[in-house]
C-alpha positions in Angstrom: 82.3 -50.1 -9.8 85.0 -50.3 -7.4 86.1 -46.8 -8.0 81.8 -45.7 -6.8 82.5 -48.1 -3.9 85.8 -45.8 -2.6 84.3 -42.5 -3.5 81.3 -43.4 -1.6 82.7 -45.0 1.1 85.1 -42.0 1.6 81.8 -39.9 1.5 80.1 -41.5 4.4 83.2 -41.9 6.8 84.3 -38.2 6.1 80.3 -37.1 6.9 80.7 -37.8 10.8 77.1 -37.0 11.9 75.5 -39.5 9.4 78.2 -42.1 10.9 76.8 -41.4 14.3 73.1 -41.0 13.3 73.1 -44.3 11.4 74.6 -45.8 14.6 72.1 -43.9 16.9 69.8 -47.2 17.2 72.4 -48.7 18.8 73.4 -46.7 20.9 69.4 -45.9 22.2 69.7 -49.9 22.7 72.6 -49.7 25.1 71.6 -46.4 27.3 68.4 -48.1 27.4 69.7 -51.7 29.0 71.6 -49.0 31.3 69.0 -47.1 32.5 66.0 -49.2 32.4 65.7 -52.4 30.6 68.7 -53.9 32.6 67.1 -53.8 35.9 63.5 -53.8 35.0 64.3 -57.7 33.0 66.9 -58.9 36.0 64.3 -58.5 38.5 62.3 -61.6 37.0 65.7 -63.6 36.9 66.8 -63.6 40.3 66.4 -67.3 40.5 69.6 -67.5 38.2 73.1 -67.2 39.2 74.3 -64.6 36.7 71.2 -63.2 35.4 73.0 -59.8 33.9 75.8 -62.0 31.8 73.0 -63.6 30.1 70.8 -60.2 29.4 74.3 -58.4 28.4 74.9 -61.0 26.0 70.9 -60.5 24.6 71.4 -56.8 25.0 74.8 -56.9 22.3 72.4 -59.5 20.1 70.1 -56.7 19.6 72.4 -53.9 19.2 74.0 -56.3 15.8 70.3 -57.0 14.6 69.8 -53.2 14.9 73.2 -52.4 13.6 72.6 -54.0 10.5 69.9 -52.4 9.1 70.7 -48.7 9.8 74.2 -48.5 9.4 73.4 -49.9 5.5 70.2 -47.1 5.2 72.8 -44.3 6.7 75.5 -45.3 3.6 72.6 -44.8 1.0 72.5 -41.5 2.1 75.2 -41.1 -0.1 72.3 -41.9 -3.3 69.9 -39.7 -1.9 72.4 -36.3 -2.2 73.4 -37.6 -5.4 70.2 -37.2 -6.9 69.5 -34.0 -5.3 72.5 -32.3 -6.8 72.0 -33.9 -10.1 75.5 -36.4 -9.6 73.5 -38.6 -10.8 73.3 -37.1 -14.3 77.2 -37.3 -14.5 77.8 -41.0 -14.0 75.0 -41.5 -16.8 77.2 -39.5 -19.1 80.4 -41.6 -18.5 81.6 -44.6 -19.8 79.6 -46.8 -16.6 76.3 -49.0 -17.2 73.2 -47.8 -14.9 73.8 -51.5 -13.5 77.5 -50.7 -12.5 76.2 -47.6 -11.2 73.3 -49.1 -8.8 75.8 -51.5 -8.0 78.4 -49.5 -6.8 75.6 -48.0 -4.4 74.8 -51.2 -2.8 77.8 -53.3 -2.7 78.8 -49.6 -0.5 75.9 -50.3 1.7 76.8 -53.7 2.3 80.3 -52.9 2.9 79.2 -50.6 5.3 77.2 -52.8 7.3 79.5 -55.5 8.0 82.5 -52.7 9.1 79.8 -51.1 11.6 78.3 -54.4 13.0 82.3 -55.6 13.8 82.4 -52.3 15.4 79.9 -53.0 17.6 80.8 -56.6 18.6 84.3 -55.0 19.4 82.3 -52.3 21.4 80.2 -54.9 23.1 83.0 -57.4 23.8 84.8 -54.6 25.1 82.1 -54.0 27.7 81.4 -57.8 28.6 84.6 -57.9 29.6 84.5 -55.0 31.8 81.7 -56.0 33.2 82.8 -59.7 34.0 81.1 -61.5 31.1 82.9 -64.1 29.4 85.1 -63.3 26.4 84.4 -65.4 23.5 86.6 -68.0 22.1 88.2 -67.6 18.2 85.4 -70.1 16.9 82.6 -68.2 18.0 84.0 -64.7 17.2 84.7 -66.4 13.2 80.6 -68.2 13.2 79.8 -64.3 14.4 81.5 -62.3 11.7 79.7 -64.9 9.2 76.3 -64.1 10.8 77.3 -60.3 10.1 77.8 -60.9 6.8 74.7 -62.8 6.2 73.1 -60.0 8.2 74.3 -57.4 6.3 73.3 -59.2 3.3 70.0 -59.4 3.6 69.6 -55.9 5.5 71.4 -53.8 3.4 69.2 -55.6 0.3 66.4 -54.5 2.6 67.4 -51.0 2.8 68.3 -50.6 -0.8 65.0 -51.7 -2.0 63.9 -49.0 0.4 65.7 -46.0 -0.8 65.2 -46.8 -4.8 61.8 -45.2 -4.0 63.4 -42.2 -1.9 64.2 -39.0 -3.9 64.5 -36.2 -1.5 66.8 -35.8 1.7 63.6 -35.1 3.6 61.9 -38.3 2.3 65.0 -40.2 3.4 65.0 -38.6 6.9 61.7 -39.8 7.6 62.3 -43.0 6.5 65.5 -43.2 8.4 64.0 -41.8 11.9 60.7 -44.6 11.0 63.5 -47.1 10.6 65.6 -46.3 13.2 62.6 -46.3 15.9 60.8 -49.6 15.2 63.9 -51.4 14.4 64.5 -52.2 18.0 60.9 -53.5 18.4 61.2 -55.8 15.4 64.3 -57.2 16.3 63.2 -58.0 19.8 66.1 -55.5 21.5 64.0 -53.4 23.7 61.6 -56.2 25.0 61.9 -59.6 25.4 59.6 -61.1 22.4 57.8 -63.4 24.7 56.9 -60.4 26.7 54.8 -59.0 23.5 51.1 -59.3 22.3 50.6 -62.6 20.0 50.3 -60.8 17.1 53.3 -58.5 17.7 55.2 -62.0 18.2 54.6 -62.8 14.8 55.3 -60.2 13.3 59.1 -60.1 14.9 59.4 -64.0 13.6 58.6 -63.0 10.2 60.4 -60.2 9.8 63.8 -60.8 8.0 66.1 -58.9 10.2 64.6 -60.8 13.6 66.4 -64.0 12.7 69.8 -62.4 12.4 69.5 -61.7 15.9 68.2 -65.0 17.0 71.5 -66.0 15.1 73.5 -63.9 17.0 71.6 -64.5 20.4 72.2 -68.2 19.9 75.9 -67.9 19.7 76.1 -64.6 22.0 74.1 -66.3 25.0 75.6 -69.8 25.0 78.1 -69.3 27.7 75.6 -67.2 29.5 73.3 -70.0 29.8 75.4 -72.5 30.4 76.4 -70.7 33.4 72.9 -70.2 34.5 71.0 -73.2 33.8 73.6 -75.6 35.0 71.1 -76.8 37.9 68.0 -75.8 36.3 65.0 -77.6 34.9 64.9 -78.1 31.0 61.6 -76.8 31.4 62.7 -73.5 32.7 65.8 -73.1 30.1 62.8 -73.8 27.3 60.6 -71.3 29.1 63.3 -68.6 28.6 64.5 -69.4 25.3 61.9 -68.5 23.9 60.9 -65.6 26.2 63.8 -63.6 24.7 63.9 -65.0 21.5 66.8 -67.0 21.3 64.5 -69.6 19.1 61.5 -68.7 17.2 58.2 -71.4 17.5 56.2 -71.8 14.6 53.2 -73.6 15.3 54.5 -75.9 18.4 57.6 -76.4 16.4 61.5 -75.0 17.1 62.8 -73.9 13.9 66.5 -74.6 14.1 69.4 -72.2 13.1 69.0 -73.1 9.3 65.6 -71.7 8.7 67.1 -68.7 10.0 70.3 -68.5 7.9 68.0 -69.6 5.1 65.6 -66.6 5.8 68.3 -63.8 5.2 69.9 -65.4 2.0 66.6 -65.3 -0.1 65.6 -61.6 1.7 68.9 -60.5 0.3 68.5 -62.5 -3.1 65.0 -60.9 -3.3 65.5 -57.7 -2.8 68.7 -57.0 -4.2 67.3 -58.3 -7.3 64.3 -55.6 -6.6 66.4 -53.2 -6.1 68.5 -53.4 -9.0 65.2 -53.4 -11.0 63.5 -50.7 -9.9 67.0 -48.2 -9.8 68.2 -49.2 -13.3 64.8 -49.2 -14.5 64.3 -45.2 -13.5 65.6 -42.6 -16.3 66.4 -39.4 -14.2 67.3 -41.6 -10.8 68.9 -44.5 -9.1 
């Protein structure tokens, strides 16, 4: 398996357009802060002190969420060409186990994830710092990589369940430019959630991926607003919180950060185990 994982790996990295398409979410996110988003949000903050360190910080919470997710669908690319060109056919007719195989495929999607998503927290801390945010201590940057990795977890499971149904690099690039498109809605990154219809709401708070970035907003946003809401009303610091979905409310209730971390290890239980199923289950595909 770990000889897939390096071939694979060394496939994606050396492909640079599907590096930069599978990072193109990210980078819509940013140029849209930028250009629009920045200003158009700040405008309704002005009663805060520093109202653009705490929507940088939600900006680069998005950007992971998003990161997550299409980074891991960009490194199954890698499946989808070796079914085309019948590779596929090649490993079945060595010495490797369909499971070894499948596995090889997503522990390289996972791997891929969490590499992309630290490059975009370096990215982003980079640019908080420029612009005058604070930089974040050792103990928050260590609970952050450990939110990547449960994000990547449960999105690259997410993603591989996906593509075990994709055959066709033309089947995959529609799935990838669907993906890549409403990710930033479902994660909350292009609109504050609170901002949304009611039933858009819930359908952010149940989708898998959304928690990741209330777990990354939580840690990301902490200095931010303790900078802002020194002097200001719980009320208001409640109010906001869940405007841009720093905590999800279920019926009246806040969940806390468990029900989040809980929420991404069973998606990634589930549908890994899927996954595996249904590509070692296939005779002429993975």
């Amino acid at each position: 398996m770990s000889a897939m994982v390096k071939r694979n790996l060394k496939i994606y990295f050396r492909d640079k357009a599907s590096v930069f398409f599978s990072m193109l979410s990210v980078i819509i996110i940013f140029a849209l802060y930028i250009l629009f988003i920045g200003d158009s949000v700040n405008s309704g903050l002005k009663f805060l002190p520093h109202p653009n360190r705490l929507m940088r910080a939600w900006m680069l919470a998005g950007m992971l969420a998003s990161a997550s997710i299409t980074t891991s669908l960009g490194a199954y690319g890698v499946i989808i060409n070796d079914r085309e060109n019948k590779a596929i056919k090649d490993f079945y007719s060595s010495p490797v186990s369909r499971r070894q195989v499948a596995g090889g495929y997503i522990v390289t999607g996972f791997i891929i994830s969490i590499i992309m998503s630290i490059f975009t927290l370096i990215f982003g801390e980079i640019y908080l710092g420029l612009a005058g945010g604070a930089v974040l201590d050792i103990e928050t940057l260590l609970k952050l990589f450990a939110v990547i990795v449960l994000s990547a977890f449960a999105s690259s499971a997410i993603a591989s369940f996906m593509i075990s149904f994709l055959k066709t690099n033309s089947s995959y690039s529609a799935a990838s430019t669907i993906v890549g498109t409403l990710i930033g809605f479902l994660v909350g990154a292009y609109i504050p959630i609170g901002s949304l219809p009611d039933n858009v709401q819930w359908l952010v708070k149940y989708f898998p991926c959304a928690h990741s970035a209330v777990l990354y907003r939580q840690l990301l946003m902490k200095p931010a607003i303790k900078a802002n809401f020194a002097n200001q009303p719980a009320s208001v610091l409640k109010e906001i919180r869940e405007m841009f979905g720093i905590v999800f409310v279920y019926n009246g209730h806040i969940a806390p950060a468990w029900v989040s971390v809980a929420v991404l290890l069973v998606t990634g239980v589930v549908f890994y185990l899927l996954a595996v199923l249904v590509m070692t289950r296939k005779q002429n595909e993975i």
